[in-house]
PDBQT receptor file of N, H, CA, C and O in Angstrom, charges set to zero:
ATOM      1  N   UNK A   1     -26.381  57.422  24.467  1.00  0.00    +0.000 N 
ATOM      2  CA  UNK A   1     -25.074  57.919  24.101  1.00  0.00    +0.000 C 
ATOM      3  C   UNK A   1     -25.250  59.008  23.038  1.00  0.00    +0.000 C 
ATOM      4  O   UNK A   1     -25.829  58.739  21.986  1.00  0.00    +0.000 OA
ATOM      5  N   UNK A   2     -24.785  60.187  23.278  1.00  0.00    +0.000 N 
ATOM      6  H   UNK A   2     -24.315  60.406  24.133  1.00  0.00    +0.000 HD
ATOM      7  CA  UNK A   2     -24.489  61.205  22.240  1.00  0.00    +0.000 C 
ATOM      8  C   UNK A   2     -24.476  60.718  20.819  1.00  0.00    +0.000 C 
ATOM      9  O   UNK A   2     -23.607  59.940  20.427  1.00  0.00    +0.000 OA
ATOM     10  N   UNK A   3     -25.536  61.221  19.964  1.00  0.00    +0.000 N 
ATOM     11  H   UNK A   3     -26.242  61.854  20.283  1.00  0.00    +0.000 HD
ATOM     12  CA  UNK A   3     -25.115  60.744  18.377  1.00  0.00    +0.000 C 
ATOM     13  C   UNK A   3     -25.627  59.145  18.270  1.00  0.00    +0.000 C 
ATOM     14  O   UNK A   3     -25.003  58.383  17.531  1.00  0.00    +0.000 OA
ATOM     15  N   UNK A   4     -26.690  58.707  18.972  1.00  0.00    +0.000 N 
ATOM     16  H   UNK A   4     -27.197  59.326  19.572  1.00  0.00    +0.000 HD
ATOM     17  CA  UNK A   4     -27.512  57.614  18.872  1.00  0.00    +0.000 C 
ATOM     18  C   UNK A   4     -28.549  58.078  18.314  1.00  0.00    +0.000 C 
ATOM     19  O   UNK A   4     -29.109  59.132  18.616  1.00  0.00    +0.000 OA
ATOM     20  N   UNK A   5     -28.939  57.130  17.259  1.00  0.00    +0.000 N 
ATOM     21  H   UNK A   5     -28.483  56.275  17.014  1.00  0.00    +0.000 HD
ATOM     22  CA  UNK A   5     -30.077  57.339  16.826  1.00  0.00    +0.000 C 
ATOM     23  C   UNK A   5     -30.869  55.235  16.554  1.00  0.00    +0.000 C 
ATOM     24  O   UNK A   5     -30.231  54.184  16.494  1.00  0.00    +0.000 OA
ATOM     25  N   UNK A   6     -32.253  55.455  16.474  1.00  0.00    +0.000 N 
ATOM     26  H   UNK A   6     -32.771  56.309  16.522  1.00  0.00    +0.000 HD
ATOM     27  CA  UNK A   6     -32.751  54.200  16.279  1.00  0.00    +0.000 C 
ATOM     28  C   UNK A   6     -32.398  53.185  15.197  1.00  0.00    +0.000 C 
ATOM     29  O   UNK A   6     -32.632  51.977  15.224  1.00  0.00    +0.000 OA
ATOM     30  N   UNK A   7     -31.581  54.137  13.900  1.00  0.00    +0.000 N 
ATOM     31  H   UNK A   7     -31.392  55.119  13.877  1.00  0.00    +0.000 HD
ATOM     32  CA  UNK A   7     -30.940  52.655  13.038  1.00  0.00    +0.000 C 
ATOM     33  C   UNK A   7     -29.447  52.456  13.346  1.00  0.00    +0.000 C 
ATOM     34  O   UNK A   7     -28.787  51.676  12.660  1.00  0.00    +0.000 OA
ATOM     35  N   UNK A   8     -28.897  53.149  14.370  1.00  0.00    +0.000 N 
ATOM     36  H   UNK A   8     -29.433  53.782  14.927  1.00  0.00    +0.000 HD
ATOM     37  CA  UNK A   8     -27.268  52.736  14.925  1.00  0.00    +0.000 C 
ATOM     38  C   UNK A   8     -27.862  52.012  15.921  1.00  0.00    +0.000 C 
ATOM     39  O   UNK A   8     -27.527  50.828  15.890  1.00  0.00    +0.000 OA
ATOM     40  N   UNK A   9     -28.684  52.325  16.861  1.00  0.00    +0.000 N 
ATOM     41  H   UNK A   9     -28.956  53.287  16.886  1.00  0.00    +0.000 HD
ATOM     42  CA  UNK A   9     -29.457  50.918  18.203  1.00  0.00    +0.000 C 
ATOM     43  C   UNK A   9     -29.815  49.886  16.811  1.00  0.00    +0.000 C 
ATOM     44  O   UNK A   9     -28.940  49.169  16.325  1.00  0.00    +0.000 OA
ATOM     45  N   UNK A  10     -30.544  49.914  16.530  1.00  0.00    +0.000 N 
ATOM     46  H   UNK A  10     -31.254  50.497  16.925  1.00  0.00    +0.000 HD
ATOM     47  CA  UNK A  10     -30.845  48.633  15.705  1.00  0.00    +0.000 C 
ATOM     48  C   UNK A  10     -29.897  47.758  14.467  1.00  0.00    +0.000 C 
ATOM     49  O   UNK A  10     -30.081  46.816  13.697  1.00  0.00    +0.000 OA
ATOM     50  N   UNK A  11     -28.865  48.651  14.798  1.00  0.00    +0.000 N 
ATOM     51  H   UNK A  11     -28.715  49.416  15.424  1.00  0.00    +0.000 HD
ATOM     52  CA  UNK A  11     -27.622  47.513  13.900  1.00  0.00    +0.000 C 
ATOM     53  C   UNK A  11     -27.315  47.357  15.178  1.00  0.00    +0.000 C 
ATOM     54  O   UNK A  11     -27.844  46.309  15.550  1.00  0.00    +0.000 OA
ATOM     55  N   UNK A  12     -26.741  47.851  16.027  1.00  0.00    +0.000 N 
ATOM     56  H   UNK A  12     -26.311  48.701  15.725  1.00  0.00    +0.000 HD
ATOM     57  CA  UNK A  12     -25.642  47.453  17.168  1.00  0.00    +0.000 C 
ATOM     58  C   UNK A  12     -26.735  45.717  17.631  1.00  0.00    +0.000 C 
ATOM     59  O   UNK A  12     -26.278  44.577  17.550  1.00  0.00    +0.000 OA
ATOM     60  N   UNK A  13     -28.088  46.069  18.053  1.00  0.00    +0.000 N 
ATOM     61  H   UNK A  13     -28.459  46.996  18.119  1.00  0.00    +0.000 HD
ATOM     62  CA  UNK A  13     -28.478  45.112  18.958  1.00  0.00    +0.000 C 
ATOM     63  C   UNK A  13     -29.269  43.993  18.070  1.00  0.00    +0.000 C 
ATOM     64  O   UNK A  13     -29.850  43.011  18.531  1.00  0.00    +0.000 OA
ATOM     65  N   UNK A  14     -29.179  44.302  16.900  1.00  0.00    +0.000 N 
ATOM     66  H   UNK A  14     -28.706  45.100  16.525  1.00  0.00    +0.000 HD
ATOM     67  CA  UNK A  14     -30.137  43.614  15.843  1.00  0.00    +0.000 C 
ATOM     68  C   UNK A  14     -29.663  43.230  14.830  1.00  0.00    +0.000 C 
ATOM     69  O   UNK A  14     -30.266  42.309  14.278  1.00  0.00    +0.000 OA
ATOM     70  N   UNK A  15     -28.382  43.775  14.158  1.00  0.00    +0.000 N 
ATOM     71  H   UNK A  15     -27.892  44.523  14.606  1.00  0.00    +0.000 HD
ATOM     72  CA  UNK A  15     -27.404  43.592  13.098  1.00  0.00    +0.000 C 
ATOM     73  C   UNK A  15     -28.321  43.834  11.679  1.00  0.00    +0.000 C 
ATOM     74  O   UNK A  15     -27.952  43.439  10.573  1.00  0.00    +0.000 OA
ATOM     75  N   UNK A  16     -29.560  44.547  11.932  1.00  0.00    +0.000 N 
ATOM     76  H   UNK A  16     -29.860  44.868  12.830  1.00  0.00    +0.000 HD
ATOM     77  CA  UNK A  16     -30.268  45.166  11.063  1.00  0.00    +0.000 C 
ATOM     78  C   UNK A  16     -31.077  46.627  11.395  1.00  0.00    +0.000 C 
ATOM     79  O   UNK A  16     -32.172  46.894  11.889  1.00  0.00    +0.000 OA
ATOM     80  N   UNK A  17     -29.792  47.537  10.782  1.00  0.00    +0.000 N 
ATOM     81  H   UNK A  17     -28.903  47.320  10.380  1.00  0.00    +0.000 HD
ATOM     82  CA  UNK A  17     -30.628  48.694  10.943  1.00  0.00    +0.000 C 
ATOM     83  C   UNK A  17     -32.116  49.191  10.642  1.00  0.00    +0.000 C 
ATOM     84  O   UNK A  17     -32.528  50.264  11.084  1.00  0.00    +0.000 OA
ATOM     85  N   UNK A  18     -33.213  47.982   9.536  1.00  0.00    +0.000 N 
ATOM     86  H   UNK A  18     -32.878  47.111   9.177  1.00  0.00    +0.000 HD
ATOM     87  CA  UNK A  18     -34.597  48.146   9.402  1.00  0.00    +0.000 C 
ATOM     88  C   UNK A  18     -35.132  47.985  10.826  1.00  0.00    +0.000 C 
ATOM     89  O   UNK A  18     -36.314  48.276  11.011  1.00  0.00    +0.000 OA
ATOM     90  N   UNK A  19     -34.609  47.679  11.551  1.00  0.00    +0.000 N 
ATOM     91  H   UNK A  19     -33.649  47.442  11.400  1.00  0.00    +0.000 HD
ATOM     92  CA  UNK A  19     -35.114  46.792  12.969  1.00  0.00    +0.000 C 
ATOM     93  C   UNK A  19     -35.403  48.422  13.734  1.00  0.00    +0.000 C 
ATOM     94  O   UNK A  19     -35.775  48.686  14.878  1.00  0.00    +0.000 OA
ATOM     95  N   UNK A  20     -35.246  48.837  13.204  1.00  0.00    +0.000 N 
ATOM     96  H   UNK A  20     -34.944  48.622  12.275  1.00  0.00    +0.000 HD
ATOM     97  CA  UNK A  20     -35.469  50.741  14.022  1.00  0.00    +0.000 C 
ATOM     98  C   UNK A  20     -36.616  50.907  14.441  1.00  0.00    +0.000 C 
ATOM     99  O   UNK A  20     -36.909  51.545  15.453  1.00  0.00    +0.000 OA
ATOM    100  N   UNK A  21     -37.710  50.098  13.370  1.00  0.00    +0.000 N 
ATOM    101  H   UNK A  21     -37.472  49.581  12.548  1.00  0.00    +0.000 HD
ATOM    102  CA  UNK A  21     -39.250  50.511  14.088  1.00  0.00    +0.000 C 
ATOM    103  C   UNK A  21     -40.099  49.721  15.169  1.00  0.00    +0.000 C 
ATOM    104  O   UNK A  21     -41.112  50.032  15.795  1.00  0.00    +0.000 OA
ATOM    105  N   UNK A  22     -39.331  48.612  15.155  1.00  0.00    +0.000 N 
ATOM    106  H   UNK A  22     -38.508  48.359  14.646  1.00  0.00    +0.000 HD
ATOM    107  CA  UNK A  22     -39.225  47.711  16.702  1.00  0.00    +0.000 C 
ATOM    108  C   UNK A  22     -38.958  48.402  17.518  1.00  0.00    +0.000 C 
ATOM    109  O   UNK A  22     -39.839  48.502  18.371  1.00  0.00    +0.000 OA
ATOM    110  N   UNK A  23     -37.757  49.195  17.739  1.00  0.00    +0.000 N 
ATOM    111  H   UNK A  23     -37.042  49.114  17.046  1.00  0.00    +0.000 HD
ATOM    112  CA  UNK A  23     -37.159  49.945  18.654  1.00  0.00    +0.000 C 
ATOM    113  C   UNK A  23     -38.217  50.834  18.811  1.00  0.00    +0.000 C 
ATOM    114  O   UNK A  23     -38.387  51.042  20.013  1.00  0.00    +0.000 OA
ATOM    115  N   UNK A  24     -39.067  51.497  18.058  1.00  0.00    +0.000 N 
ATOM    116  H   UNK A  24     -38.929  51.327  17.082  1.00  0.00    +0.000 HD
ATOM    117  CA  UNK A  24     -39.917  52.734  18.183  1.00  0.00    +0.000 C 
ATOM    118  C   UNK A  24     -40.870  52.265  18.686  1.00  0.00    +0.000 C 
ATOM    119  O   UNK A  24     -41.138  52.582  19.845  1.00  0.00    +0.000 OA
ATOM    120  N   UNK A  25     -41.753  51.285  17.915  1.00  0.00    +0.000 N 
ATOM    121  H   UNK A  25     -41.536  51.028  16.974  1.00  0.00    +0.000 HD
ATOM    122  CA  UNK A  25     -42.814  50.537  18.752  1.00  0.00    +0.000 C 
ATOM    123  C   UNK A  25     -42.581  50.459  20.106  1.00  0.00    +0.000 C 
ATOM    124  O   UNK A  25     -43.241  51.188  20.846  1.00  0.00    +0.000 OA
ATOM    125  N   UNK A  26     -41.888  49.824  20.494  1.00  0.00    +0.000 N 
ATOM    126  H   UNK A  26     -41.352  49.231  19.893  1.00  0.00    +0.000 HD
ATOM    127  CA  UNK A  26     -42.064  49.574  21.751  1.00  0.00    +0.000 C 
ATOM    128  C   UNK A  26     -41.893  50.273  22.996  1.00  0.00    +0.000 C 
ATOM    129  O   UNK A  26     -42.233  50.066  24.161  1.00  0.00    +0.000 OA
ATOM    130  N   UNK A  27     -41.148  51.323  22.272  1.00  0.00    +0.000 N 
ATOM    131  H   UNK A  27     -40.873  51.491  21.325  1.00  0.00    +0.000 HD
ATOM    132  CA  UNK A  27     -41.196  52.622  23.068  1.00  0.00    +0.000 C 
ATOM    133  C   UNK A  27     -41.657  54.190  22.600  1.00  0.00    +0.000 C 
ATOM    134  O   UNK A  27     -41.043  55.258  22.596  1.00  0.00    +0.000 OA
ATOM    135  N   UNK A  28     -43.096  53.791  22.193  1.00  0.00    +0.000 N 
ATOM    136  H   UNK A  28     -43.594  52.924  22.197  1.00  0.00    +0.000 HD
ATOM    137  CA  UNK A  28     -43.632  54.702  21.867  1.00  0.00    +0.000 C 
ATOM    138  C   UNK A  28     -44.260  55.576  22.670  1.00  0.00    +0.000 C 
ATOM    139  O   UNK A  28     -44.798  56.602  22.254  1.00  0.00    +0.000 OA
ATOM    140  N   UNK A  29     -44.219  55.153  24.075  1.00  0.00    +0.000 N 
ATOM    141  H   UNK A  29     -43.782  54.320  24.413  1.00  0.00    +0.000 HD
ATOM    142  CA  UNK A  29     -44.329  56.041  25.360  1.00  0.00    +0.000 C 
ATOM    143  C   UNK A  29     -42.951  56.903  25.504  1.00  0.00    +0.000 C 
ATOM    144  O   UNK A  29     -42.908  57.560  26.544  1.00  0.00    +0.000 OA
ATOM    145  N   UNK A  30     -42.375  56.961  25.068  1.00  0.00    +0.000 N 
ATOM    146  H   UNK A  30     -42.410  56.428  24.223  1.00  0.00    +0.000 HD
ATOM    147  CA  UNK A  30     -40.787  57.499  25.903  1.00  0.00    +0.000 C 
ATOM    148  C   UNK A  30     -41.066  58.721  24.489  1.00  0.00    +0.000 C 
ATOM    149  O   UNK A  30     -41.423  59.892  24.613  1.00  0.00    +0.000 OA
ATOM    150  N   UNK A  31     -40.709  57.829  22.948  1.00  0.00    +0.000 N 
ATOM    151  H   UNK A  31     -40.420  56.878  22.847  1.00  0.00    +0.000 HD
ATOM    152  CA  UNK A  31     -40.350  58.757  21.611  1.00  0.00    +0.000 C 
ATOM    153  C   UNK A  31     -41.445  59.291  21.043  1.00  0.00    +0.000 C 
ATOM    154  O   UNK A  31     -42.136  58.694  20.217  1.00  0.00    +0.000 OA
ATOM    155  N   UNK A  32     -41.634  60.325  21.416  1.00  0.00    +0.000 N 
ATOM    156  H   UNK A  32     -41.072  60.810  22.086  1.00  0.00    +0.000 HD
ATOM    157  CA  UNK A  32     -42.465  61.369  20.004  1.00  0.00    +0.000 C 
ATOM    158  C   UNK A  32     -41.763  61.494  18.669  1.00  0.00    +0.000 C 
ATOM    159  O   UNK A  32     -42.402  61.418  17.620  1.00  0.00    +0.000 OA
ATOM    160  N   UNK A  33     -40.447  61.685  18.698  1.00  0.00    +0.000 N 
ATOM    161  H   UNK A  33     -39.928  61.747  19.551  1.00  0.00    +0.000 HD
ATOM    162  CA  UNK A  33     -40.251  61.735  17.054  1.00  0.00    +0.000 C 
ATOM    163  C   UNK A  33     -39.010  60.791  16.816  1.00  0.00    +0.000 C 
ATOM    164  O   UNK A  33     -37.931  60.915  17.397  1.00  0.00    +0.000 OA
ATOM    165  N   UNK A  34     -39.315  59.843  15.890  1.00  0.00    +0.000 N 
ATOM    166  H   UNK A  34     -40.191  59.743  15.418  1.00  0.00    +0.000 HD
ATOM    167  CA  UNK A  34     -38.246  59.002  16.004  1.00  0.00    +0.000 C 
ATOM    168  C   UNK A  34     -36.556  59.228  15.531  1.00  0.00    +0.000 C 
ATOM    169  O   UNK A  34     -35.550  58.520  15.570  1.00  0.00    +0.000 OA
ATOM    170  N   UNK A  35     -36.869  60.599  15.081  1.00  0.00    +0.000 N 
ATOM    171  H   UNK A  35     -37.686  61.174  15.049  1.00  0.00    +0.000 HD
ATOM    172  CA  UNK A  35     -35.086  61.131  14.320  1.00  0.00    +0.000 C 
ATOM    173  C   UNK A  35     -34.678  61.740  15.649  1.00  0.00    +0.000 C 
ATOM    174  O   UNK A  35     -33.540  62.207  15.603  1.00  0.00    +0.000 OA
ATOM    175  N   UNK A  36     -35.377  61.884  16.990  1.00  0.00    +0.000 N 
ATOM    176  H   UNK A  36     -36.301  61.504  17.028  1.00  0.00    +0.000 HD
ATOM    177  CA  UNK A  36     -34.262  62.174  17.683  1.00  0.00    +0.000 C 
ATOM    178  C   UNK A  36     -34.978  61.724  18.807  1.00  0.00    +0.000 C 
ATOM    179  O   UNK A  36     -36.179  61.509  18.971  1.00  0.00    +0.000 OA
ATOM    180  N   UNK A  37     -33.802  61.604  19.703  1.00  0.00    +0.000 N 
ATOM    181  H   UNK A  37     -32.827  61.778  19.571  1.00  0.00    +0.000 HD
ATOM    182  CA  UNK A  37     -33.335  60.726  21.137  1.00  0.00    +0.000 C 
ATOM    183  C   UNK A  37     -32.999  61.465  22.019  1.00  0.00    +0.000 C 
ATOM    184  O   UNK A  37     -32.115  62.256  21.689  1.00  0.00    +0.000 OA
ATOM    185  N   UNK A  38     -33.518  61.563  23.504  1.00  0.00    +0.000 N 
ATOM    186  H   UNK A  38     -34.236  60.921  23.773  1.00  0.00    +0.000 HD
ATOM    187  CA  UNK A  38     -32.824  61.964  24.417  1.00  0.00    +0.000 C 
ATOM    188  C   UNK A  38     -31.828  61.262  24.688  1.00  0.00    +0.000 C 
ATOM    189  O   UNK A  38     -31.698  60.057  24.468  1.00  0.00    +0.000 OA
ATOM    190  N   UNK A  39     -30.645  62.403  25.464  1.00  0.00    +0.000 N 
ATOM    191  H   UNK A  39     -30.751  63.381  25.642  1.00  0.00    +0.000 HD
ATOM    192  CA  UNK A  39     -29.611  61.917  26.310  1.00  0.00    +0.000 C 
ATOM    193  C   UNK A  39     -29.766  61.081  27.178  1.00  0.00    +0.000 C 
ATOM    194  O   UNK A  39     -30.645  61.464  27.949  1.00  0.00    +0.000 OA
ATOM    195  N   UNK A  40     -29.375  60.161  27.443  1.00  0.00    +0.000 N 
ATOM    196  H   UNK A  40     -28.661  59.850  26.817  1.00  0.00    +0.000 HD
ATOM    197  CA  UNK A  40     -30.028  59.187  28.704  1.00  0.00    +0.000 C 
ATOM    198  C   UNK A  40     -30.912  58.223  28.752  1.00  0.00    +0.000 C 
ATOM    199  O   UNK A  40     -30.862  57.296  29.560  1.00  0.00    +0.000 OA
ATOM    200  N   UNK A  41     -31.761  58.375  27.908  1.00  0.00    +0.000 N 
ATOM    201  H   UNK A  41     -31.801  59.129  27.252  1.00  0.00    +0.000 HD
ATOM    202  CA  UNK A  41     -32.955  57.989  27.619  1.00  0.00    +0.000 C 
ATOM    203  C   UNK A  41     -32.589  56.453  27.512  1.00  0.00    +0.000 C 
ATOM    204  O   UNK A  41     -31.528  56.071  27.017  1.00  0.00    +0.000 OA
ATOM    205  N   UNK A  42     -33.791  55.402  28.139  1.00  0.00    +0.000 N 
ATOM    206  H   UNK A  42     -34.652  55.713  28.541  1.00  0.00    +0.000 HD
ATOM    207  CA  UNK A  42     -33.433  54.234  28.124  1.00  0.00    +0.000 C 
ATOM    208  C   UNK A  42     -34.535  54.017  27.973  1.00  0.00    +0.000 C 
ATOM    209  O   UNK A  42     -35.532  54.572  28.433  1.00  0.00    +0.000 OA
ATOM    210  N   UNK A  43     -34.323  52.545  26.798  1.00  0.00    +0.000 N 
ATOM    211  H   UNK A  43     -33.513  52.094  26.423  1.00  0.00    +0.000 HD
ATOM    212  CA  UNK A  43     -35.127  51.641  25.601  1.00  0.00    +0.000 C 
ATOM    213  C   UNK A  43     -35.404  50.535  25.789  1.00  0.00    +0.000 C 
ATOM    214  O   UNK A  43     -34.449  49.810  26.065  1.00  0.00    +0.000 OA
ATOM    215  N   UNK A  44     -36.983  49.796  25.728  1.00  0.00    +0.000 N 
ATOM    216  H   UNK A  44     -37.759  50.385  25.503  1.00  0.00    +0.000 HD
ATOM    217  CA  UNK A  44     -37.074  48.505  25.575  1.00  0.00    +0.000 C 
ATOM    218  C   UNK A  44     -36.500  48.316  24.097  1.00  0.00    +0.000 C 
ATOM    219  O   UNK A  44     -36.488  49.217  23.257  1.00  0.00    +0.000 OA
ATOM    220  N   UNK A  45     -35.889  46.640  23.840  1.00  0.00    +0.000 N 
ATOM    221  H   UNK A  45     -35.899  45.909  24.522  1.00  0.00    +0.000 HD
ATOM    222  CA  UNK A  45     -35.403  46.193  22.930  1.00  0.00    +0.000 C 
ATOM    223  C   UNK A  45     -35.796  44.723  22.846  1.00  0.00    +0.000 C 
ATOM    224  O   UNK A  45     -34.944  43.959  22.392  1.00  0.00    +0.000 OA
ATOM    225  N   UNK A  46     -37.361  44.058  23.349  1.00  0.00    +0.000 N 
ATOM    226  H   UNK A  46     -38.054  44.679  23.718  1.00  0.00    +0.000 HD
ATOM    227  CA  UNK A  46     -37.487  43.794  23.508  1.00  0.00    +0.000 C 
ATOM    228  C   UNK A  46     -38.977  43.400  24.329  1.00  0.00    +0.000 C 
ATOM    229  O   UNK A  46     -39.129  42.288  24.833  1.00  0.00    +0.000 OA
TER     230      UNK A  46
């Protein structure tokens, strides 16, 4: 979604925005830089 970034995913699905580098880890195949996100782009969270 437009204007997502990894500590708005990680409050929404984690209710802790520190939880951002989980999100990165695990998709460190998809993200080269973690301040920005493709459009579309879909995330393990998990």
């Amino acid at each position: 979604m437009k204007g997502d970034n990894l500590w708005k995913i990680a409050t929404t699905y984690f209710k802790d925005g520190y939880q951002w580098k989980k999100i990165w880890e695990l998709n460190r195949d998809k993200i080269i830089n973690p301040n920005r996100l493709e459009i579309g782009m879909t995330l393990r969270l998990r």
